[in-house]
C-alpha positions as CSV (number, residue, x, y, z in Angstrom):
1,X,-19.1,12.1,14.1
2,X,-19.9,8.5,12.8
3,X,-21.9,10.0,10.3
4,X,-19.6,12.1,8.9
5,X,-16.9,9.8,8.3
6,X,-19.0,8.0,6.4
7,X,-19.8,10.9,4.2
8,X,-16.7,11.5,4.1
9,X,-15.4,7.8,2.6
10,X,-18.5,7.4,0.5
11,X,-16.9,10.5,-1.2
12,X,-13.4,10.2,-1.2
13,X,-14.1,6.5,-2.6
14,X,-16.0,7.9,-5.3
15,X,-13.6,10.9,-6.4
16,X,-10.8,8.4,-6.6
17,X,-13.0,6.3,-8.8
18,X,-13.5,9.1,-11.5
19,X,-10.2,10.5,-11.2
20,X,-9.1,6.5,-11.9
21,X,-11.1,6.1,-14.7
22,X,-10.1,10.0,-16.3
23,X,-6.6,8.9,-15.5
24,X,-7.2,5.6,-17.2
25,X,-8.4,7.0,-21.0
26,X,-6.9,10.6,-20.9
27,X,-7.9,13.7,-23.0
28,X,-7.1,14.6,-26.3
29,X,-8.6,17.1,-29.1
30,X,-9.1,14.9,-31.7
31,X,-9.8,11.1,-30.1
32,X,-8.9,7.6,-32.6
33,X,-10.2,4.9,-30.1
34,X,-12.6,5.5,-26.8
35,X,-13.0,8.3,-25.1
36,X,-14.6,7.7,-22.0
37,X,-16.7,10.8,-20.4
38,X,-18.3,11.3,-17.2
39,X,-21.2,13.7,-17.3
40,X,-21.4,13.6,-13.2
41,X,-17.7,13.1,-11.9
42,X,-18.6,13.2,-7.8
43,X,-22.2,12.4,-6.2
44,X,-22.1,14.0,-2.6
45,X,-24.7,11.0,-0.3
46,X,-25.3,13.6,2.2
47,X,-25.5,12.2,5.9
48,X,-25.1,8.3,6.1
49,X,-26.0,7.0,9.2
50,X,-24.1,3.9,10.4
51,X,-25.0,0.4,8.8
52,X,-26.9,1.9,6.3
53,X,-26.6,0.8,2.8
54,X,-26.6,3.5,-0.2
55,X,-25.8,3.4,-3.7
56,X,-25.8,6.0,-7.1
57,X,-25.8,4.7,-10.9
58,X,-22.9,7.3,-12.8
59,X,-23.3,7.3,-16.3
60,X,-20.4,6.5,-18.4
61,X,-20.5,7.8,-22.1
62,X,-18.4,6.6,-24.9
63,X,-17.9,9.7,-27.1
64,X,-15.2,7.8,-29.0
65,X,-14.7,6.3,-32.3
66,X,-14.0,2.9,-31.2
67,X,-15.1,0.6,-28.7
68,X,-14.5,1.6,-24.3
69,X,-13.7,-1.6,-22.5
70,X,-14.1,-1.4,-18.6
71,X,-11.6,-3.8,-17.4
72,X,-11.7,-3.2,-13.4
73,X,-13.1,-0.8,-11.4
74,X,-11.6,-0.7,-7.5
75,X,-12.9,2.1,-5.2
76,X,-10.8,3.9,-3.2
């Protein structure tokens, strides 16, 4: 049960992340200024056991015409 709460967060903490940073720079069909895009939006860890330490690299593309400044990232 441990284990699977830990999926669980590792997920959920991720997902809020991505929907923070689409949130963040928003969507248009013709962009003037950054445009942040997320080629993998969620990275599913699988079965965590307890004290275990994991991480994942996302990419983050700038498909803009101007320069994307990351200002703060917070996890869910």
């Amino acid at each position: 049960m441990i284990g699977q709460h830990s999926r669980l967060t590792a997920v959920l903490a991720i997902s809020v992340v991505s929907l923070f940073l689409t949130m963040t720079v928003g969507f248009a069909d013709e962009v003037n200024g950054p445009l942040l895009v997320l080629p993998e939006k969620s990275f599913d860890f699988g079965y965590v056991p307890q004290n275990t330490s994991i991480s994942h690299n996302f990419v983050l593309k700038n498909e803009g015409t101007d320069s994307l400044f990351i200002l703060n990232i917070k996890p869910g």
